[in-house]
TORGU-723527 format. One record per residue (C-alpha): x negated, y, z negated; residue number from 1. Coordinates in Angstrom, 3 decimals, decimal comma. Example, Ala and Ser with C-alpha at 12.3 -4.5 7.8 and 13.67 -1.06 7.14 Angstrom:
<nodes>
-12,300/-4,500/-7,800/1;
-13,670/-1,060/-7,140/2;
</nodes>
This chain:
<nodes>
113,975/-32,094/-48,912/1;
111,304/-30,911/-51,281/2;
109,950/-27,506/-51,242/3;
105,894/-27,480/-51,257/4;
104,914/-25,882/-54,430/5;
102,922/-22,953/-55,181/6;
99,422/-25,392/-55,734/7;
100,072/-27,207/-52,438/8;
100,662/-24,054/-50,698/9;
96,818/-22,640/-51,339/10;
95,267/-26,043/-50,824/11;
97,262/-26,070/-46,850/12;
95,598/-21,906/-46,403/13;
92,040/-23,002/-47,748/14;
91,705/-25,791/-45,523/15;
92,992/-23,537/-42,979/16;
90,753/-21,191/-43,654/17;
87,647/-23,673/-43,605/18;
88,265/-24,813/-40,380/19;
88,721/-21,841/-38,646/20;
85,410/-20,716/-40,126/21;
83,712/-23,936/-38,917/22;
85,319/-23,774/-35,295/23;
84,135/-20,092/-34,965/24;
80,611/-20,913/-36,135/25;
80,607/-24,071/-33,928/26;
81,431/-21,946/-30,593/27;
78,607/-18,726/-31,843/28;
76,366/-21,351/-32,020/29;
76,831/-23,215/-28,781/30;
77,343/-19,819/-27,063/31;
73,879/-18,684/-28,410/32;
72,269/-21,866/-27,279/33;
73,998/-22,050/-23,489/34;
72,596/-18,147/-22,779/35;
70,035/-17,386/-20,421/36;
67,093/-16,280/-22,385/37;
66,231/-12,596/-21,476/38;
63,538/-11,764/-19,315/39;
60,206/-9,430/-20,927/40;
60,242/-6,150/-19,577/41;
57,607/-5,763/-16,282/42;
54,404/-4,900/-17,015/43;
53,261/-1,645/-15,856/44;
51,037/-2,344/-12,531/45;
47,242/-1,553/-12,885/46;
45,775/2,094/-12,134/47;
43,900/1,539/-9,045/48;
39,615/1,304/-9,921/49;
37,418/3,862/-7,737/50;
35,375/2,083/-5,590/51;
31,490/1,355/-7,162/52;
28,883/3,542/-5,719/53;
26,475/1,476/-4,338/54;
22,933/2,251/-5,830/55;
20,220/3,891/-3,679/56;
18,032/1,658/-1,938/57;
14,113/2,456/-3,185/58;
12,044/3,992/-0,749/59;
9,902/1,930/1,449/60;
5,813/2,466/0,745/61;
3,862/2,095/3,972/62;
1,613/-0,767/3,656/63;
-1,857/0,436/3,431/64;
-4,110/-0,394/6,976/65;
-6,466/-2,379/6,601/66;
-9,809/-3,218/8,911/67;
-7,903/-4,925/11,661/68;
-5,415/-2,405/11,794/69;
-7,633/0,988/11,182/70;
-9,897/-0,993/14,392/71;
-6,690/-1,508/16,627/72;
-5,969/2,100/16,001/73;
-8,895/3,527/17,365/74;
-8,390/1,324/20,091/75;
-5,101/2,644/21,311/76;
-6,868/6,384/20,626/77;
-9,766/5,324/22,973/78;
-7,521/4,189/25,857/79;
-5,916/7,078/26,197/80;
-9,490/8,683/25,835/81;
-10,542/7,444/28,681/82;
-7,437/7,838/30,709/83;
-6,946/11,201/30,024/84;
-4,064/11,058/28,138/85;
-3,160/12,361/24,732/86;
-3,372/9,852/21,833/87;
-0,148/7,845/21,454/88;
2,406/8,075/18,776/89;
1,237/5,512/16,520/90;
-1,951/7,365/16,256/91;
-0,278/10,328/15,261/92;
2,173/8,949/13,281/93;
-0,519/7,290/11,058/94;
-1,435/10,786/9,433/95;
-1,041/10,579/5,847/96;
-0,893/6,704/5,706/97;
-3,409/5,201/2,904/98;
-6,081/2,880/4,212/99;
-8,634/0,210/2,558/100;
-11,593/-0,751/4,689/101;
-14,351/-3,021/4,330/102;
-18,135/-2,711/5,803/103;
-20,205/-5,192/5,236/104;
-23,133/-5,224/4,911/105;
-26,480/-7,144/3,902/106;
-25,593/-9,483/6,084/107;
-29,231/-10,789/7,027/108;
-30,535/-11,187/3,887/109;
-32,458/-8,449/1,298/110;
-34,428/-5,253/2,808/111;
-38,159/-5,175/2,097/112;
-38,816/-2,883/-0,238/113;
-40,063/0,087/1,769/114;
-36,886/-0,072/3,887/115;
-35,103/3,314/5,380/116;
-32,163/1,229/6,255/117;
-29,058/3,351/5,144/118;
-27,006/0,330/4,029/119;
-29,286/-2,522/2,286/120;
-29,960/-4,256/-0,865/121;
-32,925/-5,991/-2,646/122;
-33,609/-7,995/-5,836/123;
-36,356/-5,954/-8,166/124;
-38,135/-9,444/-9,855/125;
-40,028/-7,166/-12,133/126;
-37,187/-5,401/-13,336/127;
-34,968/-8,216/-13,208/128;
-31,901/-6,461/-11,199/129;
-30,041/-6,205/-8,172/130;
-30,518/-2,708/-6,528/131;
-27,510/-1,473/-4,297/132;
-28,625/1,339/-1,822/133;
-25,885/2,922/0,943/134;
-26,506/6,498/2,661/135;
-23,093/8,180/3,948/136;
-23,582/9,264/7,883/137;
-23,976/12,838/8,317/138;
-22,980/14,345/11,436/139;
-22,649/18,302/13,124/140;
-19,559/19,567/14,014/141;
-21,071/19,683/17,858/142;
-21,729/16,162/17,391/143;
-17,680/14,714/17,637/144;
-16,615/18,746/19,268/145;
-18,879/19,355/22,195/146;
-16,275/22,404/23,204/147;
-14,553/24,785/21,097/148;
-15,483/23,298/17,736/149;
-12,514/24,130/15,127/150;
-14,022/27,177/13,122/151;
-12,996/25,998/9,925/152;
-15,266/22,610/9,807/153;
-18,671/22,415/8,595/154;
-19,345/19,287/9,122/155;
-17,993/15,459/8,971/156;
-19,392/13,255/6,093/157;
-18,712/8,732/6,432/158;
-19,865/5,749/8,168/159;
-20,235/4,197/10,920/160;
-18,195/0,707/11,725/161;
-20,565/-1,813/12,254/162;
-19,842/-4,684/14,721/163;
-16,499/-3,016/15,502/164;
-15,700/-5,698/17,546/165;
-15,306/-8,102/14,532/166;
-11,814/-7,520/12,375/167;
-13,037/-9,842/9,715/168;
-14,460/-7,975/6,580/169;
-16,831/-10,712/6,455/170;
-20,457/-11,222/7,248/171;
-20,620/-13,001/10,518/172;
-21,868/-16,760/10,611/173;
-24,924/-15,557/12,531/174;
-26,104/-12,339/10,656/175;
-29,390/-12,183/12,453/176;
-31,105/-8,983/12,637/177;
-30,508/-6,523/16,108/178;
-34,082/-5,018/15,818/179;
-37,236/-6,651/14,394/180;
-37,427/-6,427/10,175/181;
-38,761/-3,244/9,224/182;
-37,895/-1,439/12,602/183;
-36,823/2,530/12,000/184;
-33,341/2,591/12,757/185;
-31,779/3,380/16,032/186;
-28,285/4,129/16,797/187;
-27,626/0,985/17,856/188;
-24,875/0,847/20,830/189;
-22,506/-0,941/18,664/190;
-21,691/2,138/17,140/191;
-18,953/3,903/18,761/192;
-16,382/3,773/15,858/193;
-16,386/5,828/12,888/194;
-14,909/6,992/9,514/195;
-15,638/10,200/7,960/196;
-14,444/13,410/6,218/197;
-14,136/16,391/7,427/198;
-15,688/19,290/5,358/199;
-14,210/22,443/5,194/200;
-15,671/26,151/3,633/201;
-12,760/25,637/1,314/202;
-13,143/22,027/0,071/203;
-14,662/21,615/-3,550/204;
-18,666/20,857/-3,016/205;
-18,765/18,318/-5,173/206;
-17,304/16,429/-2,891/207;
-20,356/16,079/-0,604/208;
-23,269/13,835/-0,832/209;
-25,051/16,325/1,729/210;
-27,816/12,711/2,502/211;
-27,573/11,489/-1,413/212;
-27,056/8,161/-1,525/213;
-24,836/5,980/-3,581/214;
-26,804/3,796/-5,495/215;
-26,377/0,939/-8,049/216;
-29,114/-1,427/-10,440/217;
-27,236/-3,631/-12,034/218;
-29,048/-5,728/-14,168/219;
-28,694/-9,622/-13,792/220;
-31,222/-12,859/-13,497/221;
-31,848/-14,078/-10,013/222;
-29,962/-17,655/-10,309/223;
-26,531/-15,074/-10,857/224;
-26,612/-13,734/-7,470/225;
-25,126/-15,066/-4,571/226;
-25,831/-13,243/-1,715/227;
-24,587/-16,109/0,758/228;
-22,299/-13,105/2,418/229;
-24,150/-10,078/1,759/230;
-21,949/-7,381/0,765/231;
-18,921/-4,958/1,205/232;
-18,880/-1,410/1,078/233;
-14,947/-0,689/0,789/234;
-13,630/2,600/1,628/235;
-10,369/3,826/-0,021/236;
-8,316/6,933/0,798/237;
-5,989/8,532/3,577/238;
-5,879/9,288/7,083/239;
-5,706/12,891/8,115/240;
-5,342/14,983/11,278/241;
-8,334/15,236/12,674/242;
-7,273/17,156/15,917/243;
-3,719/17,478/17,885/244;
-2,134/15,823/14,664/245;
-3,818/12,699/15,291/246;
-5,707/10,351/12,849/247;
-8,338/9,774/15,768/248;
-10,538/11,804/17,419/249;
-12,629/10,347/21,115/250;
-14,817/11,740/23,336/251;
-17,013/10,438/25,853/252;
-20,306/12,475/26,196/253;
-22,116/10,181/29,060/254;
-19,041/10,310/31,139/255;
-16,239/8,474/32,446/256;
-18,245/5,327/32,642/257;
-18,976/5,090/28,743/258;
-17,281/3,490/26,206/259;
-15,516/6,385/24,158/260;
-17,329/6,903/20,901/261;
-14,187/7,377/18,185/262;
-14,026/8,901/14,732/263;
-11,675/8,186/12,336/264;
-10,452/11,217/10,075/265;
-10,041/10,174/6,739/266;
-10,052/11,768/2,857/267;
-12,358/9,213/1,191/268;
-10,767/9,033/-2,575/269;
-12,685/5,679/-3,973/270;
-15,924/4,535/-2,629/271;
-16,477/0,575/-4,034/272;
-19,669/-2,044/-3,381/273;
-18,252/-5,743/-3,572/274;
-19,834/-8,945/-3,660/275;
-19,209/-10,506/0,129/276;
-19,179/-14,098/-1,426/277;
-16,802/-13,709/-4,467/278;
-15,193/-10,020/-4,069/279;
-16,279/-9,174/-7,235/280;
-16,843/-5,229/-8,140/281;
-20,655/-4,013/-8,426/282;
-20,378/-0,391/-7,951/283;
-17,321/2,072/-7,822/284;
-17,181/6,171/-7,271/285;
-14,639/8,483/-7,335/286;
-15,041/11,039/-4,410/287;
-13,581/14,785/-4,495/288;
-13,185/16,495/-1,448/289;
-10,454/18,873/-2,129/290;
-10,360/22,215/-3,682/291;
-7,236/21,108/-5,603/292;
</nodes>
């Protein structure tokens, strides 16, 4: 029997060696590859939001009344005029709302020249230009207060609402004259509806026309106007109280059996003449009534 040698010996313990270093690395490796991967940590859960404040809705303006409207207004004041009954909510509610209102006028053609007619208009040929004439209404305190007058008015300044019948702010189709041409003016018994101001000791006097008129000449050649539709006085301002806290103020002087004569209590801020056909602006004034 031989004995192994010294050289032998090493060779047998290195390949020993080897393969025990290649079995261990065999197993890490499969051990590594057969694990589970490890789950990432939870993520923290979200802080809750506050809930959004909603954003204020913008106020509401109150549509401006117009003709139609300002007209069915005085309306619902006369009715309860002439039942006896105080005006109705809508009529007091309407205090402070703005208005726009059209009068026509015109409607018939030009005004001779000598005409006293408070609303008219008339071509000059020799000067070549149109020539715009209206005359505010002026009235007493005794004439819309027949008892216990309020102390503090003076007086009521406006106009009256022709054909109040009509809501249109349009000429009518037949715009032939009530009275013969040239006629002095009567108070003609379609007017029973009104707009004015009142005029208090403490409003600024500038504010007054006290009978001056608002005129225009406005210089143009005769082809360039069209006066198919006469035209439009248009009133702009806001209602006030003119008694009770209502916008509308109604009496009936001949009695029970007569139509209830109304005024409409307004602050007049913009007083404009339009063209009836086109709408174009002739004319405008700015109107102070207030001491502030």
């Amino acid at each position: 029997m031989n004995e192994p040698n010294p050289r032998s010996s090493r060779l047998v313990l290195a390949a020993g060696l080897v393969a025990a270093i290649v079995v261990g690395g065999s197993g890490f490796f499969l051990g590594q590859r057969s694990a589970a991967p490890s789950s990432p940590p939870p993520l923290p859960a979200p802080a809750p939001s506050a809930p959004a404040t909603p954003s204020p809705a913008p106020p509401i303006e109150p549509q401006t009344l117009d003709r139609a409207e300002l007209i069915a207004l005085a309306g619902s004041a006369a009715d309860a005029t002439a039942r006896g009954d105080t005006p109705p909510t809508s009529v007091t509610d309407a205090v402070g709302r703005r208005f726009s209102i059209a009068l026509p006028f015109g409607c018939a053609g030009p005004a001779p020249e000598d005409s006293n007619a408070d609303m008219r208009w008339r071509y000059d040929e020799e000067a070549q230009a149109l020539r715009l004439h209206v005359t505010p209404a002026s009235w007493t305190v005794t004439d819309w207060w027949q008892r216990t007058p309020p102390a503090d008015i003076e007086g009521v300044e406006g106009f009256w609402i022709a054909r109040p019948w009509i809501q249109a702010d349009a000429c009518p189709r037949d715009a032939s004259p009530a009275v013969v041409s040239g006629a002095e003016p009567v108070t003609l018994t379609g007017q029973t509806l009104a707009i004015g101001q009142l005029l208090g000791a403490q409003d600024a006097r500038q504010g007054r026309r006290d009978g001056k008129p608002y005129t225009a000449v406005i210089k143009m050649a005769p082809d360039a106007i069209d006066a198919r539709h006469g035209f439009r006085l248009k009133l702009e301002g806001q209602l006030i109280a003119v008694e009770n806290r209502a916008s509308v103020r109604c009496r009936q002087p001949g009695g029970a059996e007569q139509q209830p004569v109304c005024l409409i209590g307004a602050r007049i801020d913009e007083v404009v003449i339009e063209n009836g056909a086109s709408g174009a602006e002739l004319a405008r004034w700015s109107v102070a009534t207030r001491a502030d």
